[in-house]
C-alpha positions as a Markdown table, in Angstrom:
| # | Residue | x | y | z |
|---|---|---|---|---|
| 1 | Unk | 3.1 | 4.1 | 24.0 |
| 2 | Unk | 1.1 | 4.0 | 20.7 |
| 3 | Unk | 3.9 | 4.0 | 17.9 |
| 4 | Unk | 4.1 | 4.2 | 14.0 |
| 5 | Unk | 4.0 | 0.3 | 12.1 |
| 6 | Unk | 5.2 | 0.7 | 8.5 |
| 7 | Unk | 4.6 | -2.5 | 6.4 |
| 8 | Unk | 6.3 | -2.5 | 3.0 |
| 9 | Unk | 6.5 | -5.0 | 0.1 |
| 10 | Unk | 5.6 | -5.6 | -3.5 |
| 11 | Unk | 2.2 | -5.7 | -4.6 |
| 12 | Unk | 0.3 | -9.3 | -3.9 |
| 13 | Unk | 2.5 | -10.1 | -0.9 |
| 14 | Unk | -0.8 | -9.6 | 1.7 |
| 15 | Unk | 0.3 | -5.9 | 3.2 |
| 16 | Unk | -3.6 | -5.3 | 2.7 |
| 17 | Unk | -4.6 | -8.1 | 4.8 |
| 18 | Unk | -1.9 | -8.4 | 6.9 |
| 19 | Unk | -2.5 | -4.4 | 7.8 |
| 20 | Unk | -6.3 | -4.6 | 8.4 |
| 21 | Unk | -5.8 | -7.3 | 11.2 |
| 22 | Unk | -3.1 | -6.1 | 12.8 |
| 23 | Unk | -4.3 | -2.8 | 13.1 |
| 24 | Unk | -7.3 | -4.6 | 14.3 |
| 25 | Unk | -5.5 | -6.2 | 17.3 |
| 26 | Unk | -3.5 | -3.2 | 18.0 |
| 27 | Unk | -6.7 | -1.0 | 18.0 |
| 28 | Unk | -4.7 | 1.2 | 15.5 |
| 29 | Unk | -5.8 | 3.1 | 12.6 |
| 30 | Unk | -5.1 | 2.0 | 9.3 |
| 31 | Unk | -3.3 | 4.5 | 6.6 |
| 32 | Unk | -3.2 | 2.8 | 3.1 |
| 33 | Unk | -0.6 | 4.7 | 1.6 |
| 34 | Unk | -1.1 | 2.8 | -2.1 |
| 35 | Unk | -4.7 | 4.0 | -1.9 |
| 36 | Unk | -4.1 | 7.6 | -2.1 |
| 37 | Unk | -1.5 | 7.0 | -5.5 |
| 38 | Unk | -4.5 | 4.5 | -6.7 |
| 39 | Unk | -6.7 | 7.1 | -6.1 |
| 40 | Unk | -5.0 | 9.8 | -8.3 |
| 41 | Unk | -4.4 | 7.6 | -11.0 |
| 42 | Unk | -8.5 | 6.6 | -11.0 |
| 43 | Unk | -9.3 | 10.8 | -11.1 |
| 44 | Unk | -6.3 | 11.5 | -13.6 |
| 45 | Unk | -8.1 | 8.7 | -15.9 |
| 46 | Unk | -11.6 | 9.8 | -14.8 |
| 47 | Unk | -10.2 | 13.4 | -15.8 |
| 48 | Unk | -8.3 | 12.1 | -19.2 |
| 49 | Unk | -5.1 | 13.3 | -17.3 |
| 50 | Unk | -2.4 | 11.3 | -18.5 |
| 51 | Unk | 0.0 | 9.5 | -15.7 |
| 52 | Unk | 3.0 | 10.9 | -17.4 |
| 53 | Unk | 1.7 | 14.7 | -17.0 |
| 54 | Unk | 3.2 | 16.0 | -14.3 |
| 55 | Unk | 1.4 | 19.5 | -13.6 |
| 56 | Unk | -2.1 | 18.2 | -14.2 |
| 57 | Unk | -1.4 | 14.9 | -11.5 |
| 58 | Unk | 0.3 | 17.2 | -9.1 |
| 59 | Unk | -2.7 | 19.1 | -8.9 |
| 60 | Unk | -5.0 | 16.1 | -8.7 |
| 61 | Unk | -3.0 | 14.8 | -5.9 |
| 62 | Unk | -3.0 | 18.6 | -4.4 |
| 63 | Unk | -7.0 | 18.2 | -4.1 |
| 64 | Unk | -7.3 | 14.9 | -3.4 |
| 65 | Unk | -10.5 | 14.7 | -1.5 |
| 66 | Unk | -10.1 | 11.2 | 0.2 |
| 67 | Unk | -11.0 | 9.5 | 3.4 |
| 68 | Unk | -11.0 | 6.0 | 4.7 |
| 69 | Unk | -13.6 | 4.3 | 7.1 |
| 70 | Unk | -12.8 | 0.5 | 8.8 |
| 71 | Unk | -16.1 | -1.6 | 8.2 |
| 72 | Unk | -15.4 | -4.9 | 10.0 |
| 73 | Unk | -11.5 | -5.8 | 7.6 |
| 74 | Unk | -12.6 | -3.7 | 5.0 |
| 75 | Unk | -11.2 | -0.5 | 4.9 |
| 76 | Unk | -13.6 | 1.6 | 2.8 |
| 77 | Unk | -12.3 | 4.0 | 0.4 |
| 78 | Unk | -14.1 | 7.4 | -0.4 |
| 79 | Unk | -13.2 | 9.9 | -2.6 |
| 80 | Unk | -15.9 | 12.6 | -1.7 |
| 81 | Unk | -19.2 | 11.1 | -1.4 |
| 82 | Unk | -18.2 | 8.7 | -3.9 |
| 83 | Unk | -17.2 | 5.0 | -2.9 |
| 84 | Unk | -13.8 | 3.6 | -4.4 |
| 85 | Unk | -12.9 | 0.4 | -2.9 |
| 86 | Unk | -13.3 | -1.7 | -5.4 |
| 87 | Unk | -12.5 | 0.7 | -8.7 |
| 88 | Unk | -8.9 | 1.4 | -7.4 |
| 89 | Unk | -8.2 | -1.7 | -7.2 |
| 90 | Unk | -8.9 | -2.6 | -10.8 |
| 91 | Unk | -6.2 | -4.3 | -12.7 |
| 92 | Unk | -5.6 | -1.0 | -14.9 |
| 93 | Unk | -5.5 | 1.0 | -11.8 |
| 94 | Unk | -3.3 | -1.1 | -10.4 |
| 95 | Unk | -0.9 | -0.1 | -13.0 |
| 96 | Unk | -1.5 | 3.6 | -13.0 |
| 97 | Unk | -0.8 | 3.7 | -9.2 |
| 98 | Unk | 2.8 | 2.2 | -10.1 |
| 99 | Unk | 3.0 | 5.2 | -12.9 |
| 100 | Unk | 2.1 | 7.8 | -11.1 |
| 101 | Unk | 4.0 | 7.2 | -7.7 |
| 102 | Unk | 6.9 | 7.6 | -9.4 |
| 103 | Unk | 5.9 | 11.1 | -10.8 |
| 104 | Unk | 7.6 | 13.7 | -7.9 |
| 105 | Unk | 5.0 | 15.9 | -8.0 |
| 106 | Unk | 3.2 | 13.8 | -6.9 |
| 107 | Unk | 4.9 | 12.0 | -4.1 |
| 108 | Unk | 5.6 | 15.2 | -2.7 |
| 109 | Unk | 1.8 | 16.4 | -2.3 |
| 110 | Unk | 0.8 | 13.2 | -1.0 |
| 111 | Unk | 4.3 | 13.3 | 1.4 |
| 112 | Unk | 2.8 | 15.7 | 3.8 |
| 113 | Unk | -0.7 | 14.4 | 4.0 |
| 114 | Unk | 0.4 | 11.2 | 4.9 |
| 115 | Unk | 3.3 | 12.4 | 7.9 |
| 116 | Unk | 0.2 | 14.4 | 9.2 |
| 117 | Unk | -2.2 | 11.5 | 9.2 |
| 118 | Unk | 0.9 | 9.3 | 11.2 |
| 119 | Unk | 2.5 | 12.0 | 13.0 |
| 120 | Unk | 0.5 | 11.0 | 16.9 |
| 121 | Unk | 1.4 | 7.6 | 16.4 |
| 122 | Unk | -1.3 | 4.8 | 16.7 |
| 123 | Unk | -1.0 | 3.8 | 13.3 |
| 124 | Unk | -0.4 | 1.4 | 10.7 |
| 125 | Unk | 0.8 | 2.3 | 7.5 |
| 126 | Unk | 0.7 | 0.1 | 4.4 |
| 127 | Unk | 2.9 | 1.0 | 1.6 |
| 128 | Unk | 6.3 | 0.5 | -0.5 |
| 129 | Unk | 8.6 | 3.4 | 0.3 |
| 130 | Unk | 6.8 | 4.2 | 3.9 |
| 131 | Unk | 9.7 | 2.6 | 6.3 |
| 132 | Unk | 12.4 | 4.2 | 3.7 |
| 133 | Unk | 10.7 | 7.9 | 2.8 |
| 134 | Unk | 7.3 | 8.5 | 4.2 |
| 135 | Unk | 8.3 | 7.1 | 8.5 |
| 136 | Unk | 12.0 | 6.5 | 8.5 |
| 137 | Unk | 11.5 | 6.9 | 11.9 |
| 138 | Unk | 8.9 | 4.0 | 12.7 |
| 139 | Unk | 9.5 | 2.6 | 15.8 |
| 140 | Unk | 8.2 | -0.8 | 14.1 |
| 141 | Unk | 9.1 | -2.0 | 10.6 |
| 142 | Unk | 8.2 | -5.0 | 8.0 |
| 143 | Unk | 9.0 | -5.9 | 4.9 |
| 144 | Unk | 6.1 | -8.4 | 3.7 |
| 145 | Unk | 7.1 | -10.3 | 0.4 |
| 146 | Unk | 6.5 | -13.4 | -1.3 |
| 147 | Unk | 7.4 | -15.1 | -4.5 |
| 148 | Unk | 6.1 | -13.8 | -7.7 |
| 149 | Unk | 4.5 | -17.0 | -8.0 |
| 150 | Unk | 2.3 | -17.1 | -5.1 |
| 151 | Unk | 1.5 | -13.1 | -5.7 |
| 152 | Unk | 0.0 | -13.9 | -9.2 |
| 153 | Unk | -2.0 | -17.1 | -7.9 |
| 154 | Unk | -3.0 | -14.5 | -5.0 |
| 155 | Unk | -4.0 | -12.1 | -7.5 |
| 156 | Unk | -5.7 | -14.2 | -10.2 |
| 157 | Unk | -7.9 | -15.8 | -7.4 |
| 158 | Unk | -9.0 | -12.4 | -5.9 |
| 159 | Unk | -10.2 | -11.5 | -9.2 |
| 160 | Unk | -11.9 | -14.3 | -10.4 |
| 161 | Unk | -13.3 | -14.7 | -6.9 |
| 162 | Unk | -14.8 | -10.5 | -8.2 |
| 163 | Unk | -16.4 | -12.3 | -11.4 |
| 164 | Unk | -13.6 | -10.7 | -13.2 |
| 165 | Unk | -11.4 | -12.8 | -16.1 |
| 166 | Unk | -8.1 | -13.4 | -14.9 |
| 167 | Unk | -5.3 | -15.5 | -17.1 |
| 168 | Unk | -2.7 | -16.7 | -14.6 |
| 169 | Unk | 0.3 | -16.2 | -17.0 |
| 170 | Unk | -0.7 | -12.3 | -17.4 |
| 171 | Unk | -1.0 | -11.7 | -14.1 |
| 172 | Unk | 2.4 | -13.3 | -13.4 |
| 173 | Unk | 3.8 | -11.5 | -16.3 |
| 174 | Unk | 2.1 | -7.6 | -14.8 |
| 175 | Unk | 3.5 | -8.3 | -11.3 |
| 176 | Unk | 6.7 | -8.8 | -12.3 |
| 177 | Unk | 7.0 | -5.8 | -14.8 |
| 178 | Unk | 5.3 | -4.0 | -12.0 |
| 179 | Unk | 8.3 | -5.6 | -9.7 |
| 180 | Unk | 11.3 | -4.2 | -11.9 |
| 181 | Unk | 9.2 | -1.0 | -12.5 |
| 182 | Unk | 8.6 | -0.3 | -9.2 |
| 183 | Unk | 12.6 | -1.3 | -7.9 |
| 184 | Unk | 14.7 | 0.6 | -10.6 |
| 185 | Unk | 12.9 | 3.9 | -10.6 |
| 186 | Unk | 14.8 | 6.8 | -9.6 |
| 187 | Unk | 12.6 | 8.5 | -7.2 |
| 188 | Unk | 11.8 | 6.3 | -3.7 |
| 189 | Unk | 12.2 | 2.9 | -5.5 |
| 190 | Unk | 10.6 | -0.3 | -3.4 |
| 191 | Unk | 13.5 | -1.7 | -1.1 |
| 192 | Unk | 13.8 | -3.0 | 2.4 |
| 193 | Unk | 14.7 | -0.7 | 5.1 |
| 194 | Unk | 17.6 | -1.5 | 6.8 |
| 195 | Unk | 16.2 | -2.0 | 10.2 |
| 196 | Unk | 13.1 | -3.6 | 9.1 |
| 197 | Unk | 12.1 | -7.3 | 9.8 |
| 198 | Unk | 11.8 | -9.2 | 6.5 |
| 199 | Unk | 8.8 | -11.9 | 6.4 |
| 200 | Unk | 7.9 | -14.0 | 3.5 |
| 201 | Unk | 4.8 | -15.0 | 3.4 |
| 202 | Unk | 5.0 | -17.5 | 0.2 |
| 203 | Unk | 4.0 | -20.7 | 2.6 |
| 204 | Unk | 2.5 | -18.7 | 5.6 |
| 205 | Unk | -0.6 | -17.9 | 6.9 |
| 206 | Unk | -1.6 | -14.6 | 7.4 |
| 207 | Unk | -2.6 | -15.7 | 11.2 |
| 208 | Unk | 1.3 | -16.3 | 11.3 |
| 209 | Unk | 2.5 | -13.3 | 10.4 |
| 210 | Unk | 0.5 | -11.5 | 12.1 |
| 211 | Unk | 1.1 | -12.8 | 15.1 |
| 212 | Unk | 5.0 | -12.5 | 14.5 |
| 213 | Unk | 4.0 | -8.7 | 14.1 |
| 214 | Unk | 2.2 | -8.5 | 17.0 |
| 215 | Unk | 4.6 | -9.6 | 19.5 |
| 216 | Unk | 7.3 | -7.2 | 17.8 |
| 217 | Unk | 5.4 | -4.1 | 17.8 |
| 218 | Unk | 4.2 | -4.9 | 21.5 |
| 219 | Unk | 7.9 | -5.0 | 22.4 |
| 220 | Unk | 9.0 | -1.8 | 20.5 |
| 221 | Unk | 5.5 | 0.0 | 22.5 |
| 222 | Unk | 6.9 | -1.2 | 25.5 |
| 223 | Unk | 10.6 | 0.8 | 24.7 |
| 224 | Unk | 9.1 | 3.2 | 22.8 |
């Protein structure tokens, strides 16, 4: 039986990665739940809606116009016609994601969309709240992390590897604001679900961890 794999974490800990393959090997589709708050923060900035305005981003998350489409382990981005991949994941972006998740408006127009897009199973979901709030009910959960460290090296490398300037320090200095941001907020903050599987991938490869994935979500199909 196809079943719902939720994969939580902070930002940098490889739930992108980790999410494309497995889905991959499962032959599952892939719901990036970060996308859709990355993508309302990138049309609340496009619109000069601030992240802190409650009524104008619940209404850009109420007509949020976005669809993904797996290209080999790329998992393309499109809000309309237009192609957002790389601009939600831009460093201010980034940010505005962590803002505006924690607006409720917000979480509650995306909350539906995203049960719907899960609700046959088949799917992996990528995310920080999705074992907790969006699939409590996953028959399969994770919670990816790794040390703040390792997440800024991560981080600084994928965007120099862009062409982008990237200071090491600052980036280690964003994650972790983002880190006590994104744990103390009132409204779904990032914590481990209690029956999820914890997996730090600090000295791991993502082959590893997949694999450690795989064989627990091919159990859980089996007693599903």
């Amino acid at each position: 039986m196809r079943i719902v794999v939720a994969i939580d974490g902070p930002a940098g800990a490889g739930k992108s990665t980790v999410t494309k393959r497995l889905a991959q090997q499962l032959g599952y589709s892939l719901l990036d739940t970060g996308a859709l708050y990355r993508a309302v923060a990138l049309v609340a900035r496009d619109r000069g809606v601030g992240w802190d305005d409650e009524a104008r981003l619940a209404k850009v998350a109420a007509e949020l116009d976005i669809r993904f489409e797996m290209e080999g382990e790329v998992n393309r981005v499109f809000l309309g016609d237009r192609e957002v991949t790389a601009a939600i994941r831009e460093p201010e972006i980034s940010d505005g994601s962590s803002r505006v998740s924690a607006v409720a408006a917000v979480r509650a127009a995306l909350l539906d969309l995203q049960r719907r897009l899960g609700e046959r199973g088949g799917v992996v979901v990528e995310g920080r709240d999705t074992g907790t709030v969006v699939f409590p009910d996953a028959r399969a959960k994770f919670f990816l992390t790794a040390s703040p460290e390792v997440r800024a090296q991560r981080r600084t490398q994928e965007l120099r590897s862009a062409g982008k300037d990237a200071d090491f320090g600052q980036v280690l200095a964003e994650i972790r604001e983002r880190d006590e941001r994104d744990s103390i907020r009132d409204l779904a903050p990032l914590c481990q679900a209690d029956d999820a599987v914890p997996i730090d991938s600090s000295s791991r490869s993502v082959d590893e961890v997949v694999a450690q994935m795989l064989a627990m979500v091919r159990e859980r199909e089996q007693g599903a």
